[in-house]
C-alpha positions in Angstrom: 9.1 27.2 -13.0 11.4 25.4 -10.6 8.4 22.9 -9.4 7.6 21.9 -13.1 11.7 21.7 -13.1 11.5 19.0 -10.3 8.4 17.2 -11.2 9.4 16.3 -14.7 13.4 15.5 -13.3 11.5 12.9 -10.6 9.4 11.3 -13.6 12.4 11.1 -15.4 14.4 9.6 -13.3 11.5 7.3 -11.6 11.4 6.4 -15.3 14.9 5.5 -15.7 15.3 3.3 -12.4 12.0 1.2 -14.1 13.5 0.9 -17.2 16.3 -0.3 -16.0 15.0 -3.0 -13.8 13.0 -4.0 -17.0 16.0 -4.4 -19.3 18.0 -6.0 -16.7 15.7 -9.0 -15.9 15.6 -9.2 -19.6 19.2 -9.9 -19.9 20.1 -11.8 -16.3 18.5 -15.6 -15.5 16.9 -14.7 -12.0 16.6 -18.1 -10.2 13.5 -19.3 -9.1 14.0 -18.8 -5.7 14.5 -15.2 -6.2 11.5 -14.4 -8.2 9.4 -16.3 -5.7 11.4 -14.0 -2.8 9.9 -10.9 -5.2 6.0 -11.9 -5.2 6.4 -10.8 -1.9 7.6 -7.3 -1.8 4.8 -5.5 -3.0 2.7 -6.9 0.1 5.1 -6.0 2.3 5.8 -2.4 1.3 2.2 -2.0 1.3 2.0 -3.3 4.5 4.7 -1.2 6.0 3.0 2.0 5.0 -0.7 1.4 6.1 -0.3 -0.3 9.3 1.5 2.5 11.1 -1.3 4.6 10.0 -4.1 1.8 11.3 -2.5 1.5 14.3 -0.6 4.8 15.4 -2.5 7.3 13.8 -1.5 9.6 16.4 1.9 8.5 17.4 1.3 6.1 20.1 -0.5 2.2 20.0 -4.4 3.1 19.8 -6.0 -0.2 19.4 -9.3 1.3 21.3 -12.9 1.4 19.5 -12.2 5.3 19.2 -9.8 4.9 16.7 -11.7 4.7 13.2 -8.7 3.6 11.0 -8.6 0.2 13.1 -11.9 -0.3 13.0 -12.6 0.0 9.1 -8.7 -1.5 8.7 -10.6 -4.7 10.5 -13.5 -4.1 8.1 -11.3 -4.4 5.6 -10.2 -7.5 6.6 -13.1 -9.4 6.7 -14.1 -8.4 3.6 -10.4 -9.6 1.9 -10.9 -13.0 4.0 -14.9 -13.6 2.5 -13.9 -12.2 -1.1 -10.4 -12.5 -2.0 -10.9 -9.3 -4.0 -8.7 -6.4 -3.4 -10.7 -3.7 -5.3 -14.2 -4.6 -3.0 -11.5 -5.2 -0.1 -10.0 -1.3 -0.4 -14.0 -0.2 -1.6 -14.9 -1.7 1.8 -12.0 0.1 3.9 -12.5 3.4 2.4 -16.6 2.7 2.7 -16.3 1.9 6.4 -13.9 4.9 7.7 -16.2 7.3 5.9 -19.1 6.6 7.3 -17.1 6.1 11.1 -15.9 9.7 10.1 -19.4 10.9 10.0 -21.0 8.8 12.3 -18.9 9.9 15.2 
């Protein structure tokens, strides 16, 4: 019972901090320069939790051709540099490290 206690007081309160983000821009000018500053935080959050895990996957700098995150993180890439398109880009990643996970 305590789990489904904690799991609906998280949504709630995730909930909350989003509404209140919403209703605040509502109410506040936010100058330009600001909302251009906030195109950028979703790349770099996103950012900040994968390349750790493409790069340190067990604690220390592993940029050899054993580790399998780097190389379908550098699949990855090229396929976001040829397409543009993030859903064929993260298709791609997940594609490549599957079939490095089984090939080797």
């Amino acid at each position: 019972m305590n789990i489904w206690v904690v799991m609906l007081a998280a949504g709630l309160l995730t909930y909350g901090m989003r509404l209140s983000f919403i209703y605040m821009f509502g109410r506040f000018e936010i100058s330009e320069t600001i909302r251009r500053a906030l195109r950028f935080v979703p790349p770099a959050v996103l950012s900040a939790i994968i390349l750790p895990q493409l790069f340190m996957p067990s604690g220390y700098l592993d940029l050899s051709l054993s580790n399998r995150r780097w190389l379908a993180g550098c699949v990855a890439v090229i396929v976001a540099w040829r397409t543009k398109n993030t859903l064929l880009t993260i298709l791609a990643g997940m594609a490549a490290l599957l079939i490095l996970q089984l090939a080797f």
